[in-house]
N, CA and C atoms as an extended XYZ file, in Angstrom:
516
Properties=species:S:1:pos:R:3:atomname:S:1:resname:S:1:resid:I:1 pbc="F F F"
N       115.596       97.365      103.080 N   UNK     1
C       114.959       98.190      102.076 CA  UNK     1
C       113.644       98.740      102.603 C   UNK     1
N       113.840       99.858      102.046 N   UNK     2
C       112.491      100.769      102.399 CA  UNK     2
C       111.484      100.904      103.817 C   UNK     2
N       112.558      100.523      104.924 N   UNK     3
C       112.681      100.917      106.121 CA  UNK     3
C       112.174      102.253      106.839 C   UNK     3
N       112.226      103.092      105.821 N   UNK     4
C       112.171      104.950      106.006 CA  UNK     4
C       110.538      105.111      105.383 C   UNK     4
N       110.170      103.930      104.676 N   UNK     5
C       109.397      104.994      103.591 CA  UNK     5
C       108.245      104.137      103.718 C   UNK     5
N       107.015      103.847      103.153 N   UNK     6
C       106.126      102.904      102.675 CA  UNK     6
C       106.167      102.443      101.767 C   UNK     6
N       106.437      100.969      101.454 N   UNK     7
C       106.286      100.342      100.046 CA  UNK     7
C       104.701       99.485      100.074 C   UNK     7
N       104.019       99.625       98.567 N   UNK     8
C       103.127       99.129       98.091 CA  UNK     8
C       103.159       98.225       96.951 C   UNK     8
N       102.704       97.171       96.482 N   UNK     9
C       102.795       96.990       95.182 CA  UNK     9
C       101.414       96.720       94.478 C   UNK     9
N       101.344       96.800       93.416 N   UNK    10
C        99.922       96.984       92.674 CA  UNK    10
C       100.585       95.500       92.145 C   UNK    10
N        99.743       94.532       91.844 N   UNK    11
C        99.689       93.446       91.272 CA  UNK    11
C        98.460       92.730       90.458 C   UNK    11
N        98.352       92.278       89.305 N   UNK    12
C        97.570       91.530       88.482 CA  UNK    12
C        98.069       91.270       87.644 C   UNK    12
N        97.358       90.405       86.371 N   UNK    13
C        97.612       90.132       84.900 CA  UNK    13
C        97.228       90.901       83.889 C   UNK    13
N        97.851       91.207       82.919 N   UNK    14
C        97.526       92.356       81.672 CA  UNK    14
C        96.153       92.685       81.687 C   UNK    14
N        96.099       94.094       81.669 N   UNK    15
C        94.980       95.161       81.457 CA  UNK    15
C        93.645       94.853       82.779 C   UNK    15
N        94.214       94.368       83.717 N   UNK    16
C        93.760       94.507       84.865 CA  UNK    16
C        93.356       95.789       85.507 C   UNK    16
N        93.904       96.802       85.321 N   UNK    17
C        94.110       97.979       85.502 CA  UNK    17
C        94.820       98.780       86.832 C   UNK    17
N        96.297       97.790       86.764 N   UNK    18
C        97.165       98.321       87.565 CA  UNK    18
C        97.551       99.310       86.775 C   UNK    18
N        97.748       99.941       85.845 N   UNK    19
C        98.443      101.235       85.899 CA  UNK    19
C        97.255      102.379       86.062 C   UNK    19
N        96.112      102.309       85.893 N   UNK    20
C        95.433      103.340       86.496 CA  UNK    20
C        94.900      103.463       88.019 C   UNK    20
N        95.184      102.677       88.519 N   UNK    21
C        95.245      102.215       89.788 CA  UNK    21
C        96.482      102.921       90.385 C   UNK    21
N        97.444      102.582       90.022 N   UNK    22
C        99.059      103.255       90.037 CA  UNK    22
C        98.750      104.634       89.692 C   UNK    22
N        97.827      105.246       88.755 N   UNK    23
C        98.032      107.011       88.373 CA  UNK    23
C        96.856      107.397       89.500 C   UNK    23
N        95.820      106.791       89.738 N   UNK    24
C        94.979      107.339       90.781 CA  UNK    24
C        95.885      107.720       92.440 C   UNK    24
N        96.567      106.458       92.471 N   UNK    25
C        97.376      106.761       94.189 CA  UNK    25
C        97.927      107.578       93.895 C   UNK    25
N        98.658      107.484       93.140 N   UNK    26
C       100.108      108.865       92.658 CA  UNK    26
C        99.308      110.225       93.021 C   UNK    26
N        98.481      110.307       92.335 N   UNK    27
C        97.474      112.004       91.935 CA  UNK    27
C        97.270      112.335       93.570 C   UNK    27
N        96.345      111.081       94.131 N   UNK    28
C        95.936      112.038       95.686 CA  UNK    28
C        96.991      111.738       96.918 C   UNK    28
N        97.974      110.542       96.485 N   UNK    29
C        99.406      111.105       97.287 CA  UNK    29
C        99.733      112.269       97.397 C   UNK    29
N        99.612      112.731       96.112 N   UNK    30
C       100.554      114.134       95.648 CA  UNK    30
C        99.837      115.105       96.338 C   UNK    30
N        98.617      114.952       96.242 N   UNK    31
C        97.975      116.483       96.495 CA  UNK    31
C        97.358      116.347       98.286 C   UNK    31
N        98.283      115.277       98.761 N   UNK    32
C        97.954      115.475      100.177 CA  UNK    32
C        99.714      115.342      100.796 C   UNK    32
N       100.777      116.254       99.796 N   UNK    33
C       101.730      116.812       99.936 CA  UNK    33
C       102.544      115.166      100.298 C   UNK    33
N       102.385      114.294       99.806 N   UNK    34
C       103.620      112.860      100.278 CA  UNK    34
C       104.390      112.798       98.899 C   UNK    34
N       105.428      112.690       98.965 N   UNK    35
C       106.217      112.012       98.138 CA  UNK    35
C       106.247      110.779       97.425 C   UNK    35
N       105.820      110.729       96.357 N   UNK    36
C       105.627      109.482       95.675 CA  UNK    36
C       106.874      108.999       94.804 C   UNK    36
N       107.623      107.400       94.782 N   UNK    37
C       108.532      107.330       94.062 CA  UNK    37
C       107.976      105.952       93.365 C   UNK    37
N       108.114      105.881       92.052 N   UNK    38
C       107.392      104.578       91.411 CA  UNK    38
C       108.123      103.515       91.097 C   UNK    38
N       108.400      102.483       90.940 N   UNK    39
C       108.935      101.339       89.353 CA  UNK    39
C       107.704      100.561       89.010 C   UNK    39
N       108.096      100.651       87.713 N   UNK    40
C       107.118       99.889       87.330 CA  UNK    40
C       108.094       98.391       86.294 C   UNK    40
N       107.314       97.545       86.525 N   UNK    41
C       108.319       95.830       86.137 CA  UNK    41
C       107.425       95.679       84.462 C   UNK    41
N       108.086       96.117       83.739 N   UNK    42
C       107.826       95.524       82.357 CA  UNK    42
C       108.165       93.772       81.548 C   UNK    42
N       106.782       93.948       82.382 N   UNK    43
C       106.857       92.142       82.348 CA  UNK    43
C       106.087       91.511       80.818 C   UNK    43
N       106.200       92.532       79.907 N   UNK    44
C       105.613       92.040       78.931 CA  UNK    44
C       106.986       91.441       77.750 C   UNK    44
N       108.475       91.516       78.224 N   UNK    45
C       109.514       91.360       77.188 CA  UNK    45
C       109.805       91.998       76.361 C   UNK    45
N       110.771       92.205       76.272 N   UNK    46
C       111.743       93.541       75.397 CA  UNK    46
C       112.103       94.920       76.069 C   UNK    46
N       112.646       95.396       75.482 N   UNK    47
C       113.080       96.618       76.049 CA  UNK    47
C       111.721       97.915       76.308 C   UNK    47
N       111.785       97.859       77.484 N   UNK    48
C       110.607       99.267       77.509 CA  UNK    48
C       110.790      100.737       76.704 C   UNK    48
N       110.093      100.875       75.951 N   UNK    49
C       110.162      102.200       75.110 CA  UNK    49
C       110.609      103.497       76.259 C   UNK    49
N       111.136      103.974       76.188 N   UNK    50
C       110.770      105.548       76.670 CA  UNK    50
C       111.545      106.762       75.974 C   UNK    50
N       110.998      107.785       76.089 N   UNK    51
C       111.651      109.081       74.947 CA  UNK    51
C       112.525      109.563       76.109 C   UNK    51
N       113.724      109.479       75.361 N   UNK    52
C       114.960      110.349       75.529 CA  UNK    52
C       115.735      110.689       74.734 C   UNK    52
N       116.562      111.727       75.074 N   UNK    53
C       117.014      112.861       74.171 CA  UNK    53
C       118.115      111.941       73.105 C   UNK    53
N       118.017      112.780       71.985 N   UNK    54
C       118.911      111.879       70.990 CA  UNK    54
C       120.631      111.524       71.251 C   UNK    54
N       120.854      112.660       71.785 N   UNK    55
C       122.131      112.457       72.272 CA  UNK    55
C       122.671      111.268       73.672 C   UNK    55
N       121.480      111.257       74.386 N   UNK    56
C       121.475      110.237       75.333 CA  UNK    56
C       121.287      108.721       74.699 C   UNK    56
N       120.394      108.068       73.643 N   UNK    57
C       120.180      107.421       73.053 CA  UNK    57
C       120.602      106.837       72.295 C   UNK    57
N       122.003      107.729       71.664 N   UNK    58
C       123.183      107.518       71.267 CA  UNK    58
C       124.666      106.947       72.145 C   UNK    58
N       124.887      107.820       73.276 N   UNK    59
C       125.769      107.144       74.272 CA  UNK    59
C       125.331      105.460       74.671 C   UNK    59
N       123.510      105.625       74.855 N   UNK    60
C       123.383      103.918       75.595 CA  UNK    60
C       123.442      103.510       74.425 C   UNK    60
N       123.232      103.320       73.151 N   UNK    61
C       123.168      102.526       72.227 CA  UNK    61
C       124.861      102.527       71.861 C   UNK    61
N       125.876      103.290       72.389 N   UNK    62
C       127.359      103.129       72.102 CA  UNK    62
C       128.295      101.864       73.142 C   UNK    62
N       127.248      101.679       73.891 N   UNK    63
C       127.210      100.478       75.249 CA  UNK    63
C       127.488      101.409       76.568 C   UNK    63
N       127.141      102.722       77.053 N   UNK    64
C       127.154      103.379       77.697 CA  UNK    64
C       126.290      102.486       78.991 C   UNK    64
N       126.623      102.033       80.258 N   UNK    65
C       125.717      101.273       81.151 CA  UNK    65
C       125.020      102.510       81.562 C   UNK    65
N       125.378      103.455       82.154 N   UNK    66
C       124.275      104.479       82.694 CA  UNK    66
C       124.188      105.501       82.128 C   UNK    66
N       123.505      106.405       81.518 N   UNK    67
C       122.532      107.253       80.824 CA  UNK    67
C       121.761      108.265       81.646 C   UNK    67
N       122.031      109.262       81.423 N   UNK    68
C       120.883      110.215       81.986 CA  UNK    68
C       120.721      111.430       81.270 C   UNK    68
N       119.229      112.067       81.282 N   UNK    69
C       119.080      113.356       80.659 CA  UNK    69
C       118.532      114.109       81.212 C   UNK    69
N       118.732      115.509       81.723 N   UNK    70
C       118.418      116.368       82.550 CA  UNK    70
C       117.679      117.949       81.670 C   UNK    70
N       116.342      118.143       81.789 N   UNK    71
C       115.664      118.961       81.295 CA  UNK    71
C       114.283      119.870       82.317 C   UNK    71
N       114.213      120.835       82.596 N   UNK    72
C       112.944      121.315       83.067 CA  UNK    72
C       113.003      120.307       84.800 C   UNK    72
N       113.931      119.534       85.359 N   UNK    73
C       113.618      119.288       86.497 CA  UNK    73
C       112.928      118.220       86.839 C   UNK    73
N       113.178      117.256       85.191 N   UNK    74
C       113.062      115.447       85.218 CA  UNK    74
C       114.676      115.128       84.587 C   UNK    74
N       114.653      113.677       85.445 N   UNK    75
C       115.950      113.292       84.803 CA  UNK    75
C       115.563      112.344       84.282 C   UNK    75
N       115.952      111.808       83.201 N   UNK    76
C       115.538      110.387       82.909 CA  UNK    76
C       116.920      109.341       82.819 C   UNK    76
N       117.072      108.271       83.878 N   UNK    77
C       118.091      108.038       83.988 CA  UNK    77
C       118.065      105.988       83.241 C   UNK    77
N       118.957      105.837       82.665 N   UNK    78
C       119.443      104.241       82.108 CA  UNK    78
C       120.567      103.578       82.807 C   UNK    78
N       120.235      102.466       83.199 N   UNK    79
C       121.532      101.661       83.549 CA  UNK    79
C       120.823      100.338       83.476 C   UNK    79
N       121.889       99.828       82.934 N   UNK    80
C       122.418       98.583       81.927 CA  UNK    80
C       123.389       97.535       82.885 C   UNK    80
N       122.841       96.246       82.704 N   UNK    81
C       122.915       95.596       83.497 CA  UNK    81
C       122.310       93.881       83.033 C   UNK    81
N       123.012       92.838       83.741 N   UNK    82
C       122.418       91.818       82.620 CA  UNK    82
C       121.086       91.677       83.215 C   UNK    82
N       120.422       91.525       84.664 N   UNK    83
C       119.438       91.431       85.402 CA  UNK    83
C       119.612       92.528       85.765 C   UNK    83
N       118.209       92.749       86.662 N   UNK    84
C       117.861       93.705       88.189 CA  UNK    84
C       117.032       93.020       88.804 C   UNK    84
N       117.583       93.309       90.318 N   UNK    85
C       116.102       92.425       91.624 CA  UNK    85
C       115.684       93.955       91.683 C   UNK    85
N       114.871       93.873       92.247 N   UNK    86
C       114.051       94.985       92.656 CA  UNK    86
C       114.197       95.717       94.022 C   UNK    86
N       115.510       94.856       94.923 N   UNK    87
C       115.961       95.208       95.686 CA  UNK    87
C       117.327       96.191       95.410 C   UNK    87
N       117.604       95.839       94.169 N   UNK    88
C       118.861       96.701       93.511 CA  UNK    88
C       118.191       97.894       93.259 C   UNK    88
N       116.902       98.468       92.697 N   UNK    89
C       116.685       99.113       92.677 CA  UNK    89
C       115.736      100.079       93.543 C   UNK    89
N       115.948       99.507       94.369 N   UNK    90
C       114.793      100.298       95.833 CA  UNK    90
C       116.456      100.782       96.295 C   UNK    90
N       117.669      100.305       96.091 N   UNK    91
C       118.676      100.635       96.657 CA  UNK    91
C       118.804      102.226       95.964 C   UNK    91
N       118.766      102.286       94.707 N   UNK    92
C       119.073      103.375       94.242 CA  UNK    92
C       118.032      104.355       94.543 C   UNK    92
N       116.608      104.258       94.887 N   UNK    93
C       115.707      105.221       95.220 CA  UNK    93
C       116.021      105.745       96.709 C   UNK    93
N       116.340      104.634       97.767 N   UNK    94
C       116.851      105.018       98.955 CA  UNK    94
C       117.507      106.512       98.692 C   UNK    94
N       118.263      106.964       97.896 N   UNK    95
C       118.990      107.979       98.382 CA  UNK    95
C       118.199      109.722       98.328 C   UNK    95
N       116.608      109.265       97.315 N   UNK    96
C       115.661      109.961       96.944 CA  UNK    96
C       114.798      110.443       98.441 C   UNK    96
N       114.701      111.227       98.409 N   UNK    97
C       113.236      111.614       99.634 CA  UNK    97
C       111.908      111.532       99.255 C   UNK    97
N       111.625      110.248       99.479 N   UNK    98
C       109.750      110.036       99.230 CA  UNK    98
C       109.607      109.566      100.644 C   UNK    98
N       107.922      109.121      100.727 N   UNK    99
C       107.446      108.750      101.557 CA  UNK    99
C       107.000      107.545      101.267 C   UNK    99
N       106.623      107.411      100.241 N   UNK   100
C       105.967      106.179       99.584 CA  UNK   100
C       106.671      105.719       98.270 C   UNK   100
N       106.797      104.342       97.933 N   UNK   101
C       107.283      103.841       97.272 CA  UNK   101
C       106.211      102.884       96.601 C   UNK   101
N       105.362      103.110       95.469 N   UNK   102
C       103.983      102.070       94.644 CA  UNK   102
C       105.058      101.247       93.350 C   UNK   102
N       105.070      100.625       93.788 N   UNK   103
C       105.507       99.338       92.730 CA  UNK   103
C       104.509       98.332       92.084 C   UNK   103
N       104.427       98.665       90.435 N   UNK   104
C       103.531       98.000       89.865 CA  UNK   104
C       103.770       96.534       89.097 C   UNK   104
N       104.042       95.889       89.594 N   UNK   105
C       104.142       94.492       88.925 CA  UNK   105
C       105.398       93.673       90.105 C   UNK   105
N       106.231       92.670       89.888 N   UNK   106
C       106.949       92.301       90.572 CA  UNK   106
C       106.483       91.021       91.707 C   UNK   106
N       105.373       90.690       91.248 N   UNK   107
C       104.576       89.560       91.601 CA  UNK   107
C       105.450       88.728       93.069 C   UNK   107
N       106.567       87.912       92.437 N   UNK   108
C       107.062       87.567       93.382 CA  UNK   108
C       107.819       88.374       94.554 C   UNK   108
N       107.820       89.465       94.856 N   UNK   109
C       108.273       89.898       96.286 CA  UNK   109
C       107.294       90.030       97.287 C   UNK   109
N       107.632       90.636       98.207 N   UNK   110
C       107.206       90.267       99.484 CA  UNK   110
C       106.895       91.458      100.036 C   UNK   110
N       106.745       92.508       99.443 N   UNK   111
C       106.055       93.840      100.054 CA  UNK   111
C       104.259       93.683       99.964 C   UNK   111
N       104.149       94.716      100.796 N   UNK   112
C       102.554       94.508      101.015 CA  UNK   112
C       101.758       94.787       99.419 C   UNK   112
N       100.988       93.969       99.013 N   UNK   113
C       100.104       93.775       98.104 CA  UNK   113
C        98.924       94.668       97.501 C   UNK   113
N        98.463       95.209       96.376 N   UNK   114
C        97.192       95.271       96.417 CA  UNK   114
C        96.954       94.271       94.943 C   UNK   114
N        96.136       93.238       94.779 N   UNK   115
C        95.889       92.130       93.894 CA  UNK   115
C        94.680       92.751       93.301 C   UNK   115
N        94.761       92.760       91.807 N   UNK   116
C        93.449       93.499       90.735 CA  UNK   116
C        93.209       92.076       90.600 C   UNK   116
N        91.831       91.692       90.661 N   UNK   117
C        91.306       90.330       89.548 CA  UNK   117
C        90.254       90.919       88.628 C   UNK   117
N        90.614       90.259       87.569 N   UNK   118
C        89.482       90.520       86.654 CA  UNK   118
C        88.308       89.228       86.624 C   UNK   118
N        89.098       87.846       86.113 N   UNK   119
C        88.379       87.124       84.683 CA  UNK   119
C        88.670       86.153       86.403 C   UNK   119
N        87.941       84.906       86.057 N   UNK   120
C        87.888       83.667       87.434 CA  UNK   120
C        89.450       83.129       87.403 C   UNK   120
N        90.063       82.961       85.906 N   UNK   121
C        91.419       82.756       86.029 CA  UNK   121
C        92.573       83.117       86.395 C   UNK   121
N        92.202       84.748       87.149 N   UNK   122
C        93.370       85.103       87.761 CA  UNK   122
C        92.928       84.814       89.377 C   UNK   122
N        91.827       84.255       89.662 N   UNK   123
C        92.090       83.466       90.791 CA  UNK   123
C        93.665       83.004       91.394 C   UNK   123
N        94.304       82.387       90.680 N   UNK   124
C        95.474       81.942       90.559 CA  UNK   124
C        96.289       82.934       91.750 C   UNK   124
N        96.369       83.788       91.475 N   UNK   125
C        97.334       84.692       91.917 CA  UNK   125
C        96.923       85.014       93.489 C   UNK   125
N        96.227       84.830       94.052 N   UNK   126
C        95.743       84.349       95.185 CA  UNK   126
C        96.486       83.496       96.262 C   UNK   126
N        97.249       82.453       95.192 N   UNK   127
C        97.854       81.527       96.059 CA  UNK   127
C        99.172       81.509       95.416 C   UNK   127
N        99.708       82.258       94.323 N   UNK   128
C       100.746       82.634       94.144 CA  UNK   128
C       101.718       83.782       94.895 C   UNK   128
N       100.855       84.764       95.273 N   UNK   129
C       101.818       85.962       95.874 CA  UNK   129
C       101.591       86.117       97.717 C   UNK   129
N       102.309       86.724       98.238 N   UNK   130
C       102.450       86.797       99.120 CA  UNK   130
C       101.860       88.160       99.803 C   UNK   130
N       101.749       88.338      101.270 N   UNK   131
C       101.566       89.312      101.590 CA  UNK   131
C       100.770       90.637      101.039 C   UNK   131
N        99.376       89.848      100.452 N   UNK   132
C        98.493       90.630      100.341 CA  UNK   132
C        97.325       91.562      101.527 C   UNK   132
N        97.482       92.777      100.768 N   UNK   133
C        96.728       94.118      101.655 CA  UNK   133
C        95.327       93.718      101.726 C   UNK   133
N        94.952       94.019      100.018 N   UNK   134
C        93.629       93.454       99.596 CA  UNK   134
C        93.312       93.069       98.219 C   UNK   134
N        91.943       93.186       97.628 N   UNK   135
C        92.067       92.465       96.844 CA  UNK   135
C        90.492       93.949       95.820 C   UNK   135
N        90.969       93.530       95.006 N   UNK   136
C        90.260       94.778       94.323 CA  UNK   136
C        89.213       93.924       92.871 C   UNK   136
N        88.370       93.019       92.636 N   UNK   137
C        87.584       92.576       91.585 CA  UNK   137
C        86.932       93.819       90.926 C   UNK   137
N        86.495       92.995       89.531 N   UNK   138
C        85.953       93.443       88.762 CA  UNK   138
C        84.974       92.839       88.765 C   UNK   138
N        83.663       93.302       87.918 N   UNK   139
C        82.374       92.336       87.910 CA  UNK   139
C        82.397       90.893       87.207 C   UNK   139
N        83.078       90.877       86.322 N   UNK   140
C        83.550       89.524       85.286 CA  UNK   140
C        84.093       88.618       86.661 C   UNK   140
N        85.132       88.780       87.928 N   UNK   141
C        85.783       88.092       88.772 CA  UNK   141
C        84.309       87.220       89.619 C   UNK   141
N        84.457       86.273       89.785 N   UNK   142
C        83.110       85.655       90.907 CA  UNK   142
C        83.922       85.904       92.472 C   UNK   142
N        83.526       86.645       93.023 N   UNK   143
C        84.301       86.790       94.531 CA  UNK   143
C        83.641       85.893       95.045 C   UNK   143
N        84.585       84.993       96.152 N   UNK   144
C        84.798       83.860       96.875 CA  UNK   144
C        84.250       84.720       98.258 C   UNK   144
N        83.063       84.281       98.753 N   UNK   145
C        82.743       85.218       99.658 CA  UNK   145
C        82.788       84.337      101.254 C   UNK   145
N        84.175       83.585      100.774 N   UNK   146
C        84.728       83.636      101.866 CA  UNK   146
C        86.153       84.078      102.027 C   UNK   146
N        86.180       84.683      101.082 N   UNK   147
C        87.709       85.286      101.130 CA  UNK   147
C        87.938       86.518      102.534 C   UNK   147
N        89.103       86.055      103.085 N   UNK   148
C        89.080       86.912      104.363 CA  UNK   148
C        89.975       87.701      104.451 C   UNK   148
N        90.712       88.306      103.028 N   UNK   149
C        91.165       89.566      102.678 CA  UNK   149
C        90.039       90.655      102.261 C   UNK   149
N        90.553       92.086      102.863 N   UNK   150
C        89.507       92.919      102.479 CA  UNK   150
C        89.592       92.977      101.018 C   UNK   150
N        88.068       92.890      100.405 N   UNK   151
C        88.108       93.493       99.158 CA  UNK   151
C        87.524       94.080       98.560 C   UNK   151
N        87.225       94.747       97.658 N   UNK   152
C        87.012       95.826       96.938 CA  UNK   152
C        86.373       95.737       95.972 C   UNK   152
N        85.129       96.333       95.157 N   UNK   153
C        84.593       96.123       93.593 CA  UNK   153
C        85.165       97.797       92.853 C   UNK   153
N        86.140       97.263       91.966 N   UNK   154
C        86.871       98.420       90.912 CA  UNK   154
C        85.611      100.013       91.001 C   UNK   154
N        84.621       99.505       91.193 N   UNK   155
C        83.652      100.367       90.727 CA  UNK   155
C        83.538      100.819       92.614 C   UNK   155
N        83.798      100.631       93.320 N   UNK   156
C        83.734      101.432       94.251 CA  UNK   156
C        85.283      102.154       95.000 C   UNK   156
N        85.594      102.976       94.335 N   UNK   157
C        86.657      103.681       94.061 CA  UNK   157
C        87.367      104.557       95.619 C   UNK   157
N        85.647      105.321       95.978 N   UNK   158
C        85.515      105.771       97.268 CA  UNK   158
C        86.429      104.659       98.540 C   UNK   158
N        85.884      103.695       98.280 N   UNK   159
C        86.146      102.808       99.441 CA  UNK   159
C        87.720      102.586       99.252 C   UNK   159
N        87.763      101.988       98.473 N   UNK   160
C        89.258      101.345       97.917 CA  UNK   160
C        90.515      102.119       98.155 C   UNK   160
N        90.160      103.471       97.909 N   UNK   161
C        91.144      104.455       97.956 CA  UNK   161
C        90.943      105.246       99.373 C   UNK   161
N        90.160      105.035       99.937 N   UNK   162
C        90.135      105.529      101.514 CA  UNK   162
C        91.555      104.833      102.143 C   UNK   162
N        90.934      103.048      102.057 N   UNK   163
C        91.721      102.008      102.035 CA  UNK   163
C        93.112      102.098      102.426 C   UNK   163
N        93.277      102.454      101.198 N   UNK   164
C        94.773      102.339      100.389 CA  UNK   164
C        95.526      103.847      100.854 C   UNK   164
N        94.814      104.673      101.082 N   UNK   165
C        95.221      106.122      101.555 CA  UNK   165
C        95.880      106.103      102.840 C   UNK   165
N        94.805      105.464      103.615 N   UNK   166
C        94.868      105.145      105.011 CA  UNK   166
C        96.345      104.210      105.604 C   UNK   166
N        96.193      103.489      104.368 N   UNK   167
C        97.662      102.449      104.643 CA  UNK   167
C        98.899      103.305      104.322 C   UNK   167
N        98.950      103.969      103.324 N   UNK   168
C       100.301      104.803      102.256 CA  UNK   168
C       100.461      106.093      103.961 C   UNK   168
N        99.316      106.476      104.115 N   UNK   169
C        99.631      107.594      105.554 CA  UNK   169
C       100.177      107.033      106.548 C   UNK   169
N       100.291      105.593      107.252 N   UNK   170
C       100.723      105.045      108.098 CA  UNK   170
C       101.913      104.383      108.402 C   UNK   170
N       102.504      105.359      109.269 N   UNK   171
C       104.072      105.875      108.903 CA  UNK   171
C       104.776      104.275      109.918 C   UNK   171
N       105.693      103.862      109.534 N   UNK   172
C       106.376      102.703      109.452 CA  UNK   172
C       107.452      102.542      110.779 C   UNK   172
């Protein structure tokens, strides 16, 4: 998996601010012409909301496993399934042309890292995940200043995203 392309993953605990973290890379990926392809792991339980067309919404709710709706040059596609690894679904992006692949949540895999801490208790995650890039605090986090991952204060944006630019450009 993802052999061709760059994979990233954004990682922390709720309102950490991996998804604006996730819309910042996306924006200056884009506008330095790379291909960006996302998932994001809805690790909060239940079904993730998203708007699709009524007629589509109707087939998956008829037990339809895959779903798709095609408008203006987005598709929005469903498939149904009792699980997914995240390797099942890097399978289905494979056939997409990106360059980069930012995956926001998914804690336990093994692609390269970027770890948000906020509060001292997500310390934790430190010695939970693997194959971290770097590490990105907030002022509430007490940084361990012997930590010998590069890291980052949220508030210096410049740096972080040089960073992270520098890695997503460095072709595999």
């Amino acid at each position: 998996m993802g052999q061709y392309r760059k994979i990233l993953q954004i990682v922390g605990y709720q309102n950490s601010g991996k998804t604006t973290l996730m819309e910042r890379l996306i924006k200056q990926a884009t506008m330095e012409e790379l291909r960006v392809g996302t998932i994001k792991h809805h690790g909060h339980g239940g079904v993730p909301m998203i708007e699709t067309s009524k007629d589509s919404s109707r087939h998956e709710q008829a037990g339809a496993v895959v779903t798709a709706v095609e408008g203006a040059g987005t598709l929005r596609m469903s498939i149904h399934q009792n699980s997914w690894q995240l390797a099942e679904i890097l399978a289905i992006y494979d056939s997409l042309p990106m360059d980069i692949m930012l995956i926001e949540g998914y804690k336990n895999e093994h692609y390269p890292k970027v770890v948000l801490l906020r509060t001292p208790e997500d310390q934790i995650l430190l010695q939970q995940v693997t194959n971290i890039l770097c590490v990105i605090y907030w002022p509430s986090y007490p940084l361990d200043p012997f930590l010998t991952i590069p890291a980052f204060s949220i508030h210096d944006e410049t740096q972080y995203m040089e960073f992270l630019l520098a890695e997503m450009r460095e072709k595999r």
